[in-house]
N, C-alpha and C positions, 0 to 999 in steps of 0.2 A: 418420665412421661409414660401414661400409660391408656391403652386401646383396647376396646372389648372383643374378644375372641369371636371366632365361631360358634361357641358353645354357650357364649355368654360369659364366660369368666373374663377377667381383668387382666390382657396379657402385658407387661413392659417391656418398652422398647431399647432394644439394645443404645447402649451411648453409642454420640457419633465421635469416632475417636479424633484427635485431634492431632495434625502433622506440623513439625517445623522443617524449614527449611535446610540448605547444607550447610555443613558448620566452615565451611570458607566463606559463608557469605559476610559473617563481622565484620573482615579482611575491607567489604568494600564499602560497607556503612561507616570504616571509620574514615573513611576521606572526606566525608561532607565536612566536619569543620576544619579540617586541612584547607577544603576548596574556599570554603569562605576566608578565612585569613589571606590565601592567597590573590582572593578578589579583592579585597581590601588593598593589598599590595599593590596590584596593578595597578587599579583603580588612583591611585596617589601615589605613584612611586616615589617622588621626592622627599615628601611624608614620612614615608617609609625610610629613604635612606637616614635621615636625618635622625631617626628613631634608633634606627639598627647606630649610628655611629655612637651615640650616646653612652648606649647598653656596654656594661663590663664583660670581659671571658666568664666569670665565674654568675652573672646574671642570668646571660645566656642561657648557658650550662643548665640552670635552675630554671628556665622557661620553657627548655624543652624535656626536662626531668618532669615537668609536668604536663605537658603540652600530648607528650606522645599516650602519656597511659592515661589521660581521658580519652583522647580521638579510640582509641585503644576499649577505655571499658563504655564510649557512648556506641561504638560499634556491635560491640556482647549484647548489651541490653536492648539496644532496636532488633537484635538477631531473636534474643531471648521471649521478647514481646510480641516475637509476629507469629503466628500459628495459622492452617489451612485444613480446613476438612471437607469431603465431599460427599454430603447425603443424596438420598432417593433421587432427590428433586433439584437440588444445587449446592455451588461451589462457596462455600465461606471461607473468607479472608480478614482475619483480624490482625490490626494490626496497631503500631501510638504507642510511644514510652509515654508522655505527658498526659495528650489528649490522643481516647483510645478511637479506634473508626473501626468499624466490621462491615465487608461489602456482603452483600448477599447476593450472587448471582445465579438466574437460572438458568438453569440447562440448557432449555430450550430456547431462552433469549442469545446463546450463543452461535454467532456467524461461522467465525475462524478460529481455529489457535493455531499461534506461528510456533514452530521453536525456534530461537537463535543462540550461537554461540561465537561472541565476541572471541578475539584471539586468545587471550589470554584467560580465559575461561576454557578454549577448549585443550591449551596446559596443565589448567589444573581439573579438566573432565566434568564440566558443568554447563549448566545450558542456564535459558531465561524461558521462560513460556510466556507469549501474549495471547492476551483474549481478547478478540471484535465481538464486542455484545451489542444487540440492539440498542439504541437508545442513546446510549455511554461515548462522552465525548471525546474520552480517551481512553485510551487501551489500559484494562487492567493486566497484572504482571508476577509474575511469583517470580524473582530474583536472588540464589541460583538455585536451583536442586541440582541430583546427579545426571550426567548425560541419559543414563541407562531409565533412571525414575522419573525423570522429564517426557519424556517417549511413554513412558508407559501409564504415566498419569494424561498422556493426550489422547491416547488410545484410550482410556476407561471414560474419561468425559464425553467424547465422541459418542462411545457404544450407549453409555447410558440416556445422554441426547437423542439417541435413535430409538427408543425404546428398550432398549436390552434389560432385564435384569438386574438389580444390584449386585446379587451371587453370581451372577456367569458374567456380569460385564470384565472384571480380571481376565476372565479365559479368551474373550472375546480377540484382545489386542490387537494391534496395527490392521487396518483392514490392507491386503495384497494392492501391488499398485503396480500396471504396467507404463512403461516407459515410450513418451513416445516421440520426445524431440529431446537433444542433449546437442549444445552448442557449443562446435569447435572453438578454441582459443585461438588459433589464426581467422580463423573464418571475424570471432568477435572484434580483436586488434586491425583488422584491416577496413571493418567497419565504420569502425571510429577514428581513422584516418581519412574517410572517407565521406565522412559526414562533415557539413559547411558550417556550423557551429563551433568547430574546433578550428578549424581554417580562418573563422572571423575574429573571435577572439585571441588566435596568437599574433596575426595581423593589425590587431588594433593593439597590441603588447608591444608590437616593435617598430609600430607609426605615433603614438601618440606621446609617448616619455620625449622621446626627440626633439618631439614640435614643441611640449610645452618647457624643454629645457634653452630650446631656443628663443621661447616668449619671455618666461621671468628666472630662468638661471637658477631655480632652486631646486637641490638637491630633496628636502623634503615634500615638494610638491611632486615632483618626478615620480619616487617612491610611493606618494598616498595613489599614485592615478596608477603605477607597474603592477603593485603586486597586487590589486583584485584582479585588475584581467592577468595577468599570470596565475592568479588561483581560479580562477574562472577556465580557463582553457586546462587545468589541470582535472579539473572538476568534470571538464567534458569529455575530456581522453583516461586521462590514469585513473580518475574515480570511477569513472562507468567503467574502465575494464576491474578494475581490484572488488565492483561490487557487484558485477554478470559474471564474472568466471564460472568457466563448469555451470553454465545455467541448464536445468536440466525440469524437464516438467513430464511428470506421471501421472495415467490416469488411474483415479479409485473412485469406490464409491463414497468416501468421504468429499471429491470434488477432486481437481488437478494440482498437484500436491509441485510446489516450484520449492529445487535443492538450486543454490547459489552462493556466491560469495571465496573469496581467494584466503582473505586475514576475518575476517567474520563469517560463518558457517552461518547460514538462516536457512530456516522451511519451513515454507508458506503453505498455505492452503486457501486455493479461491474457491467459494465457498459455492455448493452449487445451488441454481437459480436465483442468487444473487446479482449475478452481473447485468448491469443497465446498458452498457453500452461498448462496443466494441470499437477500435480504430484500427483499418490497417492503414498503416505508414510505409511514404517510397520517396525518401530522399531523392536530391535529382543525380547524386553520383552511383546511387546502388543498383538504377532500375537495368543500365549494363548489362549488371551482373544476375538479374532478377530478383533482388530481394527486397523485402519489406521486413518492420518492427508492428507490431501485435500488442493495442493498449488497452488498458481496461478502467472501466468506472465500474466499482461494485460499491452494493450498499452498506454504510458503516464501516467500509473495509480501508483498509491506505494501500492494498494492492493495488498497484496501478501500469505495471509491464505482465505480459504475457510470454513474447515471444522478443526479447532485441533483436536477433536478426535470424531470418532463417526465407529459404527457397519459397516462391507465394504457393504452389501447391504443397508445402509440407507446412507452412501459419495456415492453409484453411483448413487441413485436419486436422488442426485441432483446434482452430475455432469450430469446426463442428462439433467438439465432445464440450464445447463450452454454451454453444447456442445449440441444442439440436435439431435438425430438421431445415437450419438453414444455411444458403448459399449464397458465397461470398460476389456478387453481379458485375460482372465484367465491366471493363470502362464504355464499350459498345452498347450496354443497355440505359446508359444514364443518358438522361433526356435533359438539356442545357438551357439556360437564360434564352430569351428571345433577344435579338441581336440588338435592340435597343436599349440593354442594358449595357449597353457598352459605354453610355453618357451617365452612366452614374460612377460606377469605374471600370474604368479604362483599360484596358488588355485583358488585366484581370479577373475578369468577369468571365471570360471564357475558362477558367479554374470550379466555378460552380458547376453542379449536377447535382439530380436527384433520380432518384429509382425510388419507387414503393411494391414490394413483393405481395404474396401472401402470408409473411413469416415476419418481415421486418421495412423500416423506413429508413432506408440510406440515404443518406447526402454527402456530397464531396464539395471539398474546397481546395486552394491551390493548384501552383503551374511549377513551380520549381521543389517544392516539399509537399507531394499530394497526401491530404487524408479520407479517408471513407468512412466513416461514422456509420454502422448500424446500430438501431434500438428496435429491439424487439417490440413488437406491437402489442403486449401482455406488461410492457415496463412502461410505456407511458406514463403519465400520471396528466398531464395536461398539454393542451396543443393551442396556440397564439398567433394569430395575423397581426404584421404588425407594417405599417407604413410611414415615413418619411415625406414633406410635400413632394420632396422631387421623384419621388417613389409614385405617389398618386397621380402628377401631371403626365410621367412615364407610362399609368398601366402597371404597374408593377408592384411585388410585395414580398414580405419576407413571411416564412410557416417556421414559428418557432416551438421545439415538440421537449417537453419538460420532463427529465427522469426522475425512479424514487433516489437518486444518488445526489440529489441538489444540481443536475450538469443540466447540461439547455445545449439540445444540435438544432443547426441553423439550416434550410432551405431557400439562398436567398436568390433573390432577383426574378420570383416567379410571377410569371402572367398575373396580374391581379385574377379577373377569373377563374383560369387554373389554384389561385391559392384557395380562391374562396372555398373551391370546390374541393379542393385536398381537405378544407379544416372539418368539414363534414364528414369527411370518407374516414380521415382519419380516426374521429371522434370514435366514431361507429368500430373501428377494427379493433381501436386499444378497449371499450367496454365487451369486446364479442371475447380479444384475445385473454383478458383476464380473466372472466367466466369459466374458459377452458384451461385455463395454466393449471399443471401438476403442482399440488403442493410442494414446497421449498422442504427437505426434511435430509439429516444427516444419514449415513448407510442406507437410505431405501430400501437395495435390497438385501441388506442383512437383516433388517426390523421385518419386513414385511415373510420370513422365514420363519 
């Protein structure tokens, strides 16, 4: 390829070289037809056994004389086939033994990249890199490089993203990142003992086999009803602790950078002015002790935890390095249903609140698991009255306010008036707040240097 100089002469552009992957990665390409054969298995086990008794030693022997050094050289060649390089402008990804695919991703269209490192990955010192792009409905991936080359291809993405140079983006590397919340392992494990979810589900573990062994006496009905809710209560306790350990979150200016995980290493990065919508969460065993969990809707992103448990003044520092400029509105400032929302439901209803700041449009819901939803008045995208008859014979309505993240927070059981009067005000705050929003852009202030 070639581009006209300065001077007028014909300069060519250097190639863009081309990178493969780490050479352990074969290692995990050759399981896919493992994996299939073995879903085949499951899939029909009797099939299968009936097959397997058939088969000779010496068949055998000759099935898997074969069987391994394909899995083996279709592994090499999807390794061999896939190449990655990073120009000026964006990330290419080729990749297809048969049928070939090349992604072209731009720089710019990139949200996040995560690094993870599954356990056994970071045995043999390899990571995965994900990419939130705009758009993309799932996450692209470069699976594995070196732990050391994974890091430092996230770091050159970044820089160049931010405008940096193609020659200094190398020097650039990891942008500095202060730390500002890092969660105890007693603090997390006591948490999740203490959360009702986990209490429900072991409780319906050890009421429900019983009963229905009492009703029809079978053994495999017992077992199809035990072991979800026993993997369900395991899911709520031993998963969440094996996959928030050490949850630690730093600020930089690539965004707030979340290190987690006990048997899988990941780090994330929520991306900055991405995020749509904030929750704080207060169980009703933790508020005791003072604590809340910190959730997040961002766009494009599957980040979706901030904070699992931490002190509520230590979750709104750094919900303010996440929304800045805004505060988290005591339960004293939320303005409640009119008391005849009490006939649409019942107790209940006294769990709704709403607050509208200068900055953002809170609403709360619940009495035993409270949430508080802010959306920032710049993430908007559209705002909804919407009424029920028994809602209009009440006076009553719901302000339904729409983010760029596909989520919807709810305002409900307000004064009819009142809502009407919110969808206007509202209207007005999210066209004024967008006007004024900072561009969305990676390192700020190292580009802007």
């Amino acid at each position: 390829m070639t581009t006209p100089g300065v001077d007028g002469a014909v300069r060519r552009k250097a190639p863009v070289a081309e990178r493969r992957l780490h050479p352990v990665t074969p290692l995990r390409r050759a399981w896919a037809p493992v994996a299939v054969v073995i879903g085949w298995a499951v899939h029909d086990p009797d099939q299968t056994q009936r097959q397997l008794t058939r088969l000779t030693t010496t068949t055998l022997l000759l099935v898997i004389a074969v069987a391994v050094p394909a899995a083996a050289l279709y592994g090499f060649l999807t390794w061999w086939f896939t190449h990655f390089a990073v120009t000026e402008s964006e990330l290419r990804i080729r990749t297809g033994l048969l049928f070939r695919r090349t992604a072209h991703i731009r720089l710019e269209r990139i949200q996040a990249i995560d690094v993870s490192q599954p356990l056994l990955a970071r045995v043999a010192g390899v990571a995965k890199l994900k990419l939130d792009v705009v758009g993309a409905d799932k996450k692209d991936e470069l699976a594995f490089l070196g732990a050391e080359e994974a890091r430092a291809l996230r770091a050159e993405l970044l820089a160049r993203a931010a405008g940096f140079a193609p020659e200094t983006a190398h020097e650039v590397g990891e942008a500095p990142a202060r730390e500002l919340l890092r969660t105890p392992s007693r603090e997390l494990a006591l948490s999740l003992v203490l959360t009702g979810a986990t209490w429900g589900t072991l409780a319906a573990a050890l009421v429900v086999p019983p009963v229905l062994w009492l009703a029809t006496h079978s053994v495999w009905t017992v077992l199809a009803a035990a072991l979800p809710l026993l993997g369900a209560a395991g899911a709520n306790s031993v998963g969440r602790f094996v996959a928030e350990y050490d949850w630690t979150v730093a600020d930089s200016p690539d965004g707030l950078r979340i290190d987690r995980g006990l048997l899988d290493r990941v780090h994330e990065t929520v991306p900055p002015g991405r995020v749509q919508t904030v929750r704080v969460v207060r169980p009703l065993l933790w508020r005791r002790r003072g604590w809340v969990r910190v959730e997040l809707d961002v766009a494009g992103s599957s980040n979706s935890v901030l904070v699992p448990v931490a002190p509520r003044e230590v979750a709104e520092a750094v919900i303010a390095r996440v929304l800045p400029g805004v505060t988290v509105p005591p339960d004293s400032a939320l303005s409640r249903p009119p008391r005849r929302a009490r006939w649409c439901v019942p107790l209940w209803w006294r769990g709704y609140g709403l607050v509208v700041t200068d900055s953002v449009f809170a609403a709360h819901q619940g009495l035993l698991r409270r949430s508080l939803a802010l959306v920032p008045h710049a993430k908007v995208q559209s705002v909804r009255l919407k009424q029920g008859p028994w809602q209009r014979a009440l006076g009553l309505a719901d302000v339904h306010v729409d983010t760029g993240a596909d989520k919807t927070v709810t305002a409900r059981l307000r004064d009819a008036e009142e809502a009407a009067a919110l969808l206007g005000a509202q209207a007005e705050r999210s066209r004024t707040g967008r006007r004024d929003a900072r561009p969305d852009r990676w390192m700020t202030e190292g580009a802007d240097r």
